[in-house]
N, C-alpha and C positions, 0 to 999 in steps of 0.2 A: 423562403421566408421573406426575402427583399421589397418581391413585390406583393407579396401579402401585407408585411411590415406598412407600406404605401397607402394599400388601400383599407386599414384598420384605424379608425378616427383617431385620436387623441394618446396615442401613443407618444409618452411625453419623454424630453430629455433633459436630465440634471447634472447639471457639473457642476460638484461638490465636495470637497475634502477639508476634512479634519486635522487638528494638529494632532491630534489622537488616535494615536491607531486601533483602539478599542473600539473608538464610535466610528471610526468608515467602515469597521468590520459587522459591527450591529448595524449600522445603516441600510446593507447590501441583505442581512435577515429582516427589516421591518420593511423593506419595498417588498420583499417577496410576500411576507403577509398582508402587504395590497394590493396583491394581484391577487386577491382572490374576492376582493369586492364587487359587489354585483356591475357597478359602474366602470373597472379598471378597465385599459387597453393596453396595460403595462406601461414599462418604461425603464429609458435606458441612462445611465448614470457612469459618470468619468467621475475616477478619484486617485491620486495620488499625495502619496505620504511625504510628509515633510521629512523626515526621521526613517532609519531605518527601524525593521522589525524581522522578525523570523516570521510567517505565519505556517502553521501545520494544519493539514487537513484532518477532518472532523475525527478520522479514525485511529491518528496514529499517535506515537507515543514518542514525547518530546525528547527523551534522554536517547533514542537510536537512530532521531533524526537531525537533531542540532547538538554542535558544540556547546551544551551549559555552562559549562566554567569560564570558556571566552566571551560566551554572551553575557555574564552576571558580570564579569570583568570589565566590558565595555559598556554596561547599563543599557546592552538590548535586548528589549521585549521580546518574550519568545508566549504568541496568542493561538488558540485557536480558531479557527473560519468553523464556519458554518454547514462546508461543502465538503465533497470528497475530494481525492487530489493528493498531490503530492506536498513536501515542504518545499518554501520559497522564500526568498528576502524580499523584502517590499522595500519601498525605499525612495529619494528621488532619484528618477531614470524608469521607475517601473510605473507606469500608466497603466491602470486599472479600467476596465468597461466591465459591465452590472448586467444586463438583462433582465427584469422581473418581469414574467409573463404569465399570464391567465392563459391555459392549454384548452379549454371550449374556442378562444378567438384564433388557437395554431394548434391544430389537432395534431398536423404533421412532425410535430416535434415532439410528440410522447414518446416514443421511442428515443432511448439513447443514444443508441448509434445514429440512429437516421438525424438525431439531433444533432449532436455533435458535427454530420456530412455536412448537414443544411447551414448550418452558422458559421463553422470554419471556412466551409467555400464559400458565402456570401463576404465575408471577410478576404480572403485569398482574391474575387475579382473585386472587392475595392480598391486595393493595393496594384492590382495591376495594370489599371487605370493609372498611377501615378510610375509604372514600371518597375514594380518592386513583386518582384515572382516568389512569392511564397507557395508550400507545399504541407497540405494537413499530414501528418507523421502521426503513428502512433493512433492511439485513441483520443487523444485533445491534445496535440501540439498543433504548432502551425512551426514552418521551419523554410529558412532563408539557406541558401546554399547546402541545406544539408546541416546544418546548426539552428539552434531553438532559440526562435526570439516571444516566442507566447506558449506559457501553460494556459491550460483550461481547466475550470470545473465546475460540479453542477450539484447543487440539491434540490427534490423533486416531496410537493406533495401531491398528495389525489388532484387535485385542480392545477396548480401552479407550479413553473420551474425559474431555479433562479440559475442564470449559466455567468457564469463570471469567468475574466480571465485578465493577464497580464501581458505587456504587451510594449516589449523593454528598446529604448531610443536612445538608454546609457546603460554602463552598467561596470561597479567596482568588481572584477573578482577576486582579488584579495579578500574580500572582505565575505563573498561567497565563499570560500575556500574555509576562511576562516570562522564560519558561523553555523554553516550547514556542513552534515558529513554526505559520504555520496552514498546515492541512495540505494536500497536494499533492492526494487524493481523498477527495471530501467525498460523504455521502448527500443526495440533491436536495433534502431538507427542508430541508439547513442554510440553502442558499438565500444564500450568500455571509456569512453570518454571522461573525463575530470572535465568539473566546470568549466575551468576555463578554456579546454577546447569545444566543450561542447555547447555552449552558449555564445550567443552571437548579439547583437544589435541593428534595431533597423536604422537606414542613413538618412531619418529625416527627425525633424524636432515634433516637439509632445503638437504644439497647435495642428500639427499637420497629418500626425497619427488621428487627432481626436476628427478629423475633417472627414477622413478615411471611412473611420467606423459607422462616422452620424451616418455618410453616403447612405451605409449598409442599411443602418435599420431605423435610424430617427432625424430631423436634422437639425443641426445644433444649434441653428439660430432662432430654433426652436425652445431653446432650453429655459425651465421655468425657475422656480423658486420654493425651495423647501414645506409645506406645510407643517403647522402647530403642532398637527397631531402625530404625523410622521417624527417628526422630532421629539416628541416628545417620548415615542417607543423604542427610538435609536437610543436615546439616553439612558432609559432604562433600561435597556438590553444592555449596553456596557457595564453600567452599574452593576447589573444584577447576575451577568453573564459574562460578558467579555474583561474584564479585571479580573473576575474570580480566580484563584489559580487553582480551585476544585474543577474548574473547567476546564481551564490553560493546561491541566497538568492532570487529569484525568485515568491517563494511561499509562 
């Protein structure tokens, strides 16, 4: 995808975060419904959360993946994403990259698994340009020594995919420990791990993470500025979605 990435016009980059974890999470649903604009070439987007949060993936059920009573205790947000995936604390330390793509301009990446190869190892030789030897694990990790410093995930329509993932440069576990429980299916690397063995941190700062990824797929000094109308779908996708706790809590 790198050098395809390269050679697809206007594939744009936005870094951009909310003090709201509702709206970077509608954000990441209303790019992927412009990628399917006759005009898009997608685009790739950094966000990190001011605040911590729980996020649970689309499918699961918040009471057997997170601590509630600690979370309501501490006044954190426990939302749903958009995508499939596991549960995760967002947070500052955890850098966020977006993907929205029109799949007519990357055919190659209709397939999940071959997605998943294609992205994670354009990612894995960014990083090892700077000498940081990551290794795709699982079905969307990426992992430093044998520890996970990025989950992945994706949701897919007929035209477009959006691949998101996190991509951690700090990280409290304490507070991992105490917010999420450990999960019900696990990739055989974890190897019965508890968070805090089994998460790790990469050794460099967020500006340097974000340098890495633009490498991969956009470049950051490229990065434009929000439109109207983007914005204005993020916000009612929070509104109307991402607050809800018929949503949040679904399951």
């Amino acid at each position: 995808m790198g050098e395809r990435a390269r050679r697809v016009p206007a594939i744009r980059c936005l870094d951009l975060s909310f003090a709201d974890p509702a709206e970077n999470l509608a954000l990441d649903e209303a790019l992927l419904e412009s990628a399917g604009a006759p005009d898009s070439a997608g685009c790739l987007r950094f966000w990190e959360s001011p605040v911590p949060f729980v996020a649970l993936g689309v499918s699961q059920a918040a009471e057997k993946e997170a601590h509630l009573a600690h979370c309501r205790e501490d006044g954190i947000a426990v939302l749903r994403r958009c995508s499939a995936g596991g549960c995760v604390l967002q947070g500052p330390g955890s850098l966020n990259y977006a993907l929205a793509l029109p799949l007519d301009r990357f055919p190659e990446l209709r397939g999940i698994h071959a997605s998943y190869a294609d992205i994670l190892g354009q990612l894995c030789r960014a990083f090892a340009e700077l000498g940081i030897e990551l290794t795709h694990q699982g079905i969307s990790d990426l992992a430093l020594d044998g520890r996970k410093v990025s989950g992945n995930a994706q949701r897919r329509t007929k035209n477009t995919l959006l691949h998101h993932g996190t991509l951690l440069y700090r990280a409290e576990y304490g507070k991992m420990e105490r917010y999420l429980r450990e999960p019900r299916e696990c990739p055989a690397y974890r190897c019965g791990r508890g968070h805090r063995d089994f998460v790790t941190v990469l050794p460099i700062d967020s500006d340097t993470v974000k340098r890495a990824v633009s490498q991969a797929f956009s470049p950051l000094e490229n990065a434009g500025e929000l439109d109207a109308a983007l914005r204005c779908r993020a916000e009612t996708l929070a509104k109307e979605k991402y607050r809800d706790p018929k949503w949040n809590f679904r399951r």
